[in-house]
C-alpha positions as CSV (number, residue, x, y, z in Angstrom):
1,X,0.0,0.0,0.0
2,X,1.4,3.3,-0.9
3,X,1.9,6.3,1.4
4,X,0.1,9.0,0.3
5,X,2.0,12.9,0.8
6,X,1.5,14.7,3.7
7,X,-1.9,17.0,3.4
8,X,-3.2,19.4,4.8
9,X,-6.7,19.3,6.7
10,X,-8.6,22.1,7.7
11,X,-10.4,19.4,10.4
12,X,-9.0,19.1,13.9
13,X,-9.8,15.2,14.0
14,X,-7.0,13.7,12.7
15,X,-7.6,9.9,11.2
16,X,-6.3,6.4,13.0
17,X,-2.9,5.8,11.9
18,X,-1.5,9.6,11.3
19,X,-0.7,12.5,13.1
20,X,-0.6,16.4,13.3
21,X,2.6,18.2,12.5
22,X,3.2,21.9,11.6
23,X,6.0,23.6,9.6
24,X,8.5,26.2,10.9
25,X,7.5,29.4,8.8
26,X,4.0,29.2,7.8
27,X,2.6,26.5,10.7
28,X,0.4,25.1,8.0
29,X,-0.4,22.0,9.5
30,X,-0.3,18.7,7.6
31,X,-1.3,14.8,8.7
32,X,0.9,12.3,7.9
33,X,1.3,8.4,8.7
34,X,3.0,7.6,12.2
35,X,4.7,5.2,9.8
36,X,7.3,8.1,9.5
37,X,8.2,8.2,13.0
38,X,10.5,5.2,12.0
39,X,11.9,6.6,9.5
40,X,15.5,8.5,10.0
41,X,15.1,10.9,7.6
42,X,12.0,12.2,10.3
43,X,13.6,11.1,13.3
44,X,16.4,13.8,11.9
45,X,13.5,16.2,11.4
46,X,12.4,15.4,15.1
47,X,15.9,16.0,16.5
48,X,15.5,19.6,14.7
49,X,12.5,20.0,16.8
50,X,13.2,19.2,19.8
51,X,16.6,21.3,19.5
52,X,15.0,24.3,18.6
53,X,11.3,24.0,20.6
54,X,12.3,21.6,23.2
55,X,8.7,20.1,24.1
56,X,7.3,23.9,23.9
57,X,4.5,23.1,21.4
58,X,2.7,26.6,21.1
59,X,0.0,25.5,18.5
60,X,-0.4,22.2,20.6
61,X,0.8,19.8,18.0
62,X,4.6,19.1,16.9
63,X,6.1,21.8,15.1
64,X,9.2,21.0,12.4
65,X,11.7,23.8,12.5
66,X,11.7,24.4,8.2
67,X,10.1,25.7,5.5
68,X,7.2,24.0,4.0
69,X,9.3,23.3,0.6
70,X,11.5,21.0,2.8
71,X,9.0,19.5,4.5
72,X,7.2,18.2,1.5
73,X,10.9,17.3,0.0
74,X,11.9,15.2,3.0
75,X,8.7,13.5,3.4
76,X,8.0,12.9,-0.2
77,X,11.5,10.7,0.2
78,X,9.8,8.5,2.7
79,X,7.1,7.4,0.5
């Protein structure tokens, strides 16, 4: 089964399986699988976040400290 890009939903429920995250600039918020959370190229992503925002979560969900365009790059690579 293929691993669709991350999205972005206006909805706060977020489905089974995937989770909140927001980019560093906009804080557009996109769902994506927890799959990723495996995944090193994300778990470098989440070492970015927690260097930079420790476990200070302003908007209440996990923010990733880059711009959207390398968001989308890094987690089109997990696919």
């Amino acid at each position: 089964m293929a691993i669709c890009l991350p999205r972005i939903v206006s909805s706060k429920k977020v489905p089974n399986g995937y989770f909140a995250v927001y980019d560093g600039e906009s804080q557009r918020r996109y769902v994506i699988p927890v799959s990723f959370l495996n995944r090193p190229l994300f778990q470098d992503l989440l070492g970015l976040s927690e260097e930079e925002f420790e476990y200070s979560h302003p908007t209440g969900g996990l923010r990733i400290p880059c711009n959207e365009d390398i968001f989308v790059d890094v987690t089109s690579r997990l696919n």
